[in-house]
Structure formats: structure tokens, C-alpha cells
C-alpha positions in Angstrom: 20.7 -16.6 -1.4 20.5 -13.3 -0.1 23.3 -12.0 2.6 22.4 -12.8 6.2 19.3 -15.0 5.2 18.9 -18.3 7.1 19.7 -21.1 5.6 16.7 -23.2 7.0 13.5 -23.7 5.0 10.5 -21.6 5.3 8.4 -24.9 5.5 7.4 -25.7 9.3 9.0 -28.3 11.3 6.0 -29.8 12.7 2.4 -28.9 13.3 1.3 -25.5 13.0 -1.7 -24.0 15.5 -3.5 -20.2 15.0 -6.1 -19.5 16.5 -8.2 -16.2 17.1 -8.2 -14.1 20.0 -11.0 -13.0 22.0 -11.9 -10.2 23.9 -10.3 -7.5 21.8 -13.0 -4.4 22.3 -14.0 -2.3 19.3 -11.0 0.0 18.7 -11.0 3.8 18.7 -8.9 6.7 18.1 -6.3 7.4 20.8 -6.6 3.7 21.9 -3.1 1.8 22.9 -3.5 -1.2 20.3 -1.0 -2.9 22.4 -2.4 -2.6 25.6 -5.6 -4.3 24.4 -4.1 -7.1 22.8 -2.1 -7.8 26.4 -5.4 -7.3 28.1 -7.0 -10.0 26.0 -4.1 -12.2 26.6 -4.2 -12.2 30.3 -7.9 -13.0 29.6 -6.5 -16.2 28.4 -4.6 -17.3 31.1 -2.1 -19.8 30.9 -3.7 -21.0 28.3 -3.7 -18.0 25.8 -0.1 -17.3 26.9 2.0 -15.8 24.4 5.4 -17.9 24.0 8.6 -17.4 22.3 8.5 -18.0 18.2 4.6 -17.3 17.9 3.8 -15.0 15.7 0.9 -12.3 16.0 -1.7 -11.6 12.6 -3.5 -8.1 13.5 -6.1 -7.0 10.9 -4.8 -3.5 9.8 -8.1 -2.1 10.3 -8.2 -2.0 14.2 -4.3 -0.4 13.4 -6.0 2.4 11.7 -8.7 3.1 13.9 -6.4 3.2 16.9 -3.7 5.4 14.8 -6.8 7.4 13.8 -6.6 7.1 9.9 -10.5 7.9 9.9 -11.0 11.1 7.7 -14.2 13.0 6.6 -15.0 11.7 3.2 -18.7 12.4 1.8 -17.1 10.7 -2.1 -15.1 7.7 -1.0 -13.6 8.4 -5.0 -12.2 11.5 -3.9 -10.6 9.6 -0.7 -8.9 6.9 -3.2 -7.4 9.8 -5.4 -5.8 10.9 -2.9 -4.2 8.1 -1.7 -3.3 7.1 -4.9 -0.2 7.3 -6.7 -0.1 5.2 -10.0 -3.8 4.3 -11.6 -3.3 0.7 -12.8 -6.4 -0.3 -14.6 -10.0 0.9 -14.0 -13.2 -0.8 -15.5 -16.9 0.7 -15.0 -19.0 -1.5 -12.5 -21.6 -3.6 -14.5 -24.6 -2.5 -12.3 -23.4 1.3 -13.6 -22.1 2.2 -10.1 -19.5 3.7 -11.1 -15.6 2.2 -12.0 -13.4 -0.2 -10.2 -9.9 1.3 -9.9 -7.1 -0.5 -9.2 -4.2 1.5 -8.2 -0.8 1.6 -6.2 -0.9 3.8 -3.0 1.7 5.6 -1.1 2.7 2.6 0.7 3.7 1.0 -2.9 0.8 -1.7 -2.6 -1.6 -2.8 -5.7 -4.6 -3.1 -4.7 -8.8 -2.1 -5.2 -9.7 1.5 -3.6 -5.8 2.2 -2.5 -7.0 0.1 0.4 -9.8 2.8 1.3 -12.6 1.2 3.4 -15.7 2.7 4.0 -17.4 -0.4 5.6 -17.4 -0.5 9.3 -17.4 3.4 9.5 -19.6 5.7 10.4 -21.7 7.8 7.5 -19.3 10.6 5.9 -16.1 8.7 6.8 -13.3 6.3 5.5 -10.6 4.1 6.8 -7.0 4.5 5.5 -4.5 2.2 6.0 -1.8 3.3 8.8 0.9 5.8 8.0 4.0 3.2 8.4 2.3 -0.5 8.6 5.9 -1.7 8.9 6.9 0.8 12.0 3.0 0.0 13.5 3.9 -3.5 13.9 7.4 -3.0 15.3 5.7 -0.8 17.9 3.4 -4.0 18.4 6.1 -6.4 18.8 8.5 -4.1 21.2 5.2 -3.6 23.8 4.8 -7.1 23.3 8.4 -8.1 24.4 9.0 -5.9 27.3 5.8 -6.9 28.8 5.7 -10.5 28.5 9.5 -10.9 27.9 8.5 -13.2 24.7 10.1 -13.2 21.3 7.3 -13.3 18.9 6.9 -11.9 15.4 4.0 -9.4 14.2 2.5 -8.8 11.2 -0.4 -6.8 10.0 -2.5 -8.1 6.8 -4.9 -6.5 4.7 -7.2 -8.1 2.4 -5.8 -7.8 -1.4 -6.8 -9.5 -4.7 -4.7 -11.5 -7.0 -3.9 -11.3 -10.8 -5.7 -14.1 -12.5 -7.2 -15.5 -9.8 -10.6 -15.0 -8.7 -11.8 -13.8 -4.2 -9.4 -12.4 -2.2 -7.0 -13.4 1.0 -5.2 -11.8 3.4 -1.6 -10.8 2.8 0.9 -9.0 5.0 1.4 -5.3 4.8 3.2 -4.4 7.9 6.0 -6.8 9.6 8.2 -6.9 12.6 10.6 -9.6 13.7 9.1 -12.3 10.7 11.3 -13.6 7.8 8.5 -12.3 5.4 10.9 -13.7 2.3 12.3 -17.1 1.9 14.6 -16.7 -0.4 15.7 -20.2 -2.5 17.4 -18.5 -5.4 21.5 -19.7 -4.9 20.3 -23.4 -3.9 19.3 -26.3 -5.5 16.1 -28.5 -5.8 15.8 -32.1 -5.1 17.4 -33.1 -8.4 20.7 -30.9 -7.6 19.5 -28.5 -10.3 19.8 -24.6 -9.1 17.1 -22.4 -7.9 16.9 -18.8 -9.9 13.5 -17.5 -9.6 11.8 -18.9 -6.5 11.2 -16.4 -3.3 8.7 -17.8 -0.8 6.3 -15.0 0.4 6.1 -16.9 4.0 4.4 -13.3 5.6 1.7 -13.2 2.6 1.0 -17.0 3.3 1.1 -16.6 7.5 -1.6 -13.6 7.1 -4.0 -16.0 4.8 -3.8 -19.1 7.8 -4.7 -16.4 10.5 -7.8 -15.2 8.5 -9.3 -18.8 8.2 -9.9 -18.1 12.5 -10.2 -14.8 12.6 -12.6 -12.2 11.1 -14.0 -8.7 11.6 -17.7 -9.8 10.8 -17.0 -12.1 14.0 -14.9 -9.4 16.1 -12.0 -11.3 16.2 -9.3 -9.2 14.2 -6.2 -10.9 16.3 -4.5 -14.3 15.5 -1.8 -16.4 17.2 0.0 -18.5 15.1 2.6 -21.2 16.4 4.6 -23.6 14.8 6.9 -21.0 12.5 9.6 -19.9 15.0 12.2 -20.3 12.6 10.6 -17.6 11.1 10.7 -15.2 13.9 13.9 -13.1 14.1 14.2 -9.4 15.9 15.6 -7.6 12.7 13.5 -8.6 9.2 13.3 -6.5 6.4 9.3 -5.3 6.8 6.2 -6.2 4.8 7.6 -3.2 2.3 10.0 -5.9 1.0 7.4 -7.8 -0.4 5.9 -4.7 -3.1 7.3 -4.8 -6.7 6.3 -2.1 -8.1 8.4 0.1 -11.0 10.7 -1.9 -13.2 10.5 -4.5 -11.6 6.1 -5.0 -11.7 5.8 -6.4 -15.7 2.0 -5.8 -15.3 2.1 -2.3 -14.4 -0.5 -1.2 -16.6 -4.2 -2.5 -17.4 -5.2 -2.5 -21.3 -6.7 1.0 -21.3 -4.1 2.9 -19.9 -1.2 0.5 -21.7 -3.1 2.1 -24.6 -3.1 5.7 -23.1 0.5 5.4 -22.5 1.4 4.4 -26.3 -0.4 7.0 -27.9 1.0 9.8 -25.3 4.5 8.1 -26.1 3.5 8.3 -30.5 2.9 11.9 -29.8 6.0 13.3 -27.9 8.2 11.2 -30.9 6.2 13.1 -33.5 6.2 15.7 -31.9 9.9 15.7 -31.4 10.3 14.6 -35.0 8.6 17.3 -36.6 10.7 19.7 -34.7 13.9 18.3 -35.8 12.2 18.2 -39.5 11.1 22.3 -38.8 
């Protein structure tokens, strides 16, 4: 198990609650993300009262919009080159389109477009995902404690694909104060037999619960979840532990550019064979 994880299970101890929160206003530029989530909360009342060991799911896309990641972009394509760092696999659209691209962005994360959205934005423009997702939501979760004097976790989720598995679901991006990891390997099972491979992704599975109550088609793009305090801690590792990418990603390439990659690979060795031979 790693150093300084908790010993306790990811599972919850009892009943777990989320639920969307209302009155967030549509986000703009400039706008103090936290202030408006603590604005909607006092809306609550006692009720909607944050408490120690909940944990708050923001969608990134209000993050953005308040950090202003909206940029002039007349050819989204050109947007998600930009953004991208490694192209992964790519296949043309069967209503001709143009291609799908999936690709891993500056932030390290696999995923359609880089994560460029262009729905929800005006004519000529794009949404990027924020700078530092992991240092937005620690800036979430410090306004959050010093106002309400709470200790409560925040994570921000995007919506990402899967490997094999058809739809999509929310999964975390950006953390601050959550145990996004649960890390078994070092114990045993219930036969006594020990644990080598299995590492619990508890943010990626917090961020798919708060997007069954909340939704941006509905303007809700804030959820409280409670029942997981034994996930909240002040220092975590950040959403950024939860990328494989590099040696570590066995499915780094799609067919075509596995296929680019050998030839390009065939060439330098004959290349570099024919000049040993000359």
C-alpha cells in the first residue's frame, strides 16, 4: 500500500446522499466561482448547509468560463491541435463530417477533441479546460473553508469516454482534499490471498454519482455529495494522479498510427543499416 495512504476502505460506511445545487447563475469571465457557489448555499439555508466530510462535484465548464478559457476559434480542429500533445487514434465520421480524434492534451488526459467544447458558446468560440484543474479546485476548497469553517473535499469532472465501453460518464480532472486513489495493492482479499493490481479510482467514481443529479442541459453544474468523509483529507495527491499516460498507457496508440509508428521505426533501422553497410 502506498506510504501515508489510509488504511480504511474506499467503500462508504453507510448511506451516501448528492444532490444538485441550485441557484448557481450562468458563469462568466472574471466571475469568483467560489463566491457563487457560497451564495447558492446560503440560498439553502440550514438545509443546504455544507458540513464537514462532504465533498463538492463542479462541472469543469463553469471553471473555465469563470477562469476565461474561452478563445476565438472560427475551426474548432485548429483549437484541438493546439491543445494536443500526443494524437492517439483518429477515424473519419461516417456522415463525412470530418474525423474523430482522440488525443492526450497538456493536462496528460485521453480524451475526444482534447476536451475542446464548442457547445454552450457563442458563434466563433471554444471552451478549454482550465489551466491547472488540480490548483482550480484547491482554490475552491480553501474559499470554501475559511468561509464556512467546513472540511469538505472538491473535485472537478469532465465528461470522458471509456475504452471498450460504449456512452460516456463523468470522471474527475481536478481534486483538492479527496483520496482520489484507493490503493489495495500490499493487502489481502477475503481469502487471505494478496492484492497486486487493484487501485480504486474513488474521484472518477464520486464525479459519475454527482452527474446522475446534476446537469448543464438543466443548469445545475454543482453537486454535494455526503456519505464519503473518509475520503476527504486536506493534502491528496490531485486528479493528475489518476492519468497514465507514457510507459505506463499499453494502449497508447490506435491501429493507424501503431502502423505509422512501425514503418517510421523499419525506416530509421534501414536507414541506419545501410549506412553501416556504405
Amino acid at each position: 500500500m502506498a506510504e501515508g495512504q489510509a488504511q480504511t476502505d474506499h467503500q462508504a460506511h453507510g448511506a451516501i446522499t448528492a444532490w444538485a445545487l441550485p441557484g448557481i447563475p450562468a458563469v462568466r469571465p472574471g466571475d469568483d466561482l467560489a463566491a457563487l457557489i457560497l451564495g447558492a448555499l446560503a440560498a439553502q439555508g440550514e438545509a443546504g448547509a455544507l458540513a464537514d466530510g462532504d465533498i463538492l462535484v463542479v462541472t469543469s465548464k463553469i471553471v473555465s468560463k469563470a477562469e476565461g478559457r474561452i478563445v476565438a476559434a472560427e475551426d474548432r480542429e485548429e483549437a484541438i491541435s493546439a491543445e494536443t500533445v500526443r494524437e492517439v487514434a483518429s477515424r473519419a465520421r461516417a456522415d463525412g463530417s470530418g474525423r474523430t480524434r482522440i488525443v492526450e492534451n497538456r493536462l496528460g488526459i485521453v480524451a475526444a477533441a482534447a476536451g475542446v467544447d464548442a457547445s454552450n458558446t457563442e458563434d466563433g468560440t471554444v471552451l478549454l479546460l482550465p489551466e491547472d484543474p488540480d490548483a482550480s479546485a484547491d482554490r475552491l476548497r480553501q474559499s470554501l473553508s475559511e468561509e464556512l469553517d467546513v472540511q469538505a473535499g472538491v473535485l472537478i469532472s469532465d465528461t470522458l469516454g471509456r475504452a471498450w465501453r460504449m456512452g460516456q460518464t463523468d470522471a474527475a480532472i481536478g481534486a483538492s482534499g479527496v483520496r482520489v486513489i484507493h490503493d489495495h495493492r500490499g493487502g489481502t482479499d477475503s481469502a487471505g490471498k494478496e492484492l497486486t493490481a487493484t487501485a480504486i479510482a474513488a474521484g472518477d467514481e464520486i464525479c459519475a454519482m454527482a452527474d446522475l443529479v446534476k446537469g448543464k442541459a438543466a443548469g445545475l453544474p454543482v453537486a454535494v455529495v455526503r456519505g464519503l468523509g473518509h475520503l476527504v483529507a486536506p493534502e491528496g495527491p490531485g486528479a493528475r494522479s489518476l492519468v497514465r499516460t507514457g510507459p505506463g498507457d499499453m494502449f497508447r496508440l490506435g491501429t493507424d498510427e501503431a502502423i505509422a509508428e512501425g514503418r517510421r521505426q523499419a525506416y530509421e533501422e534501414i536507414a541506419a543499416a545501410s549506412s553501416k553497410a556504405s
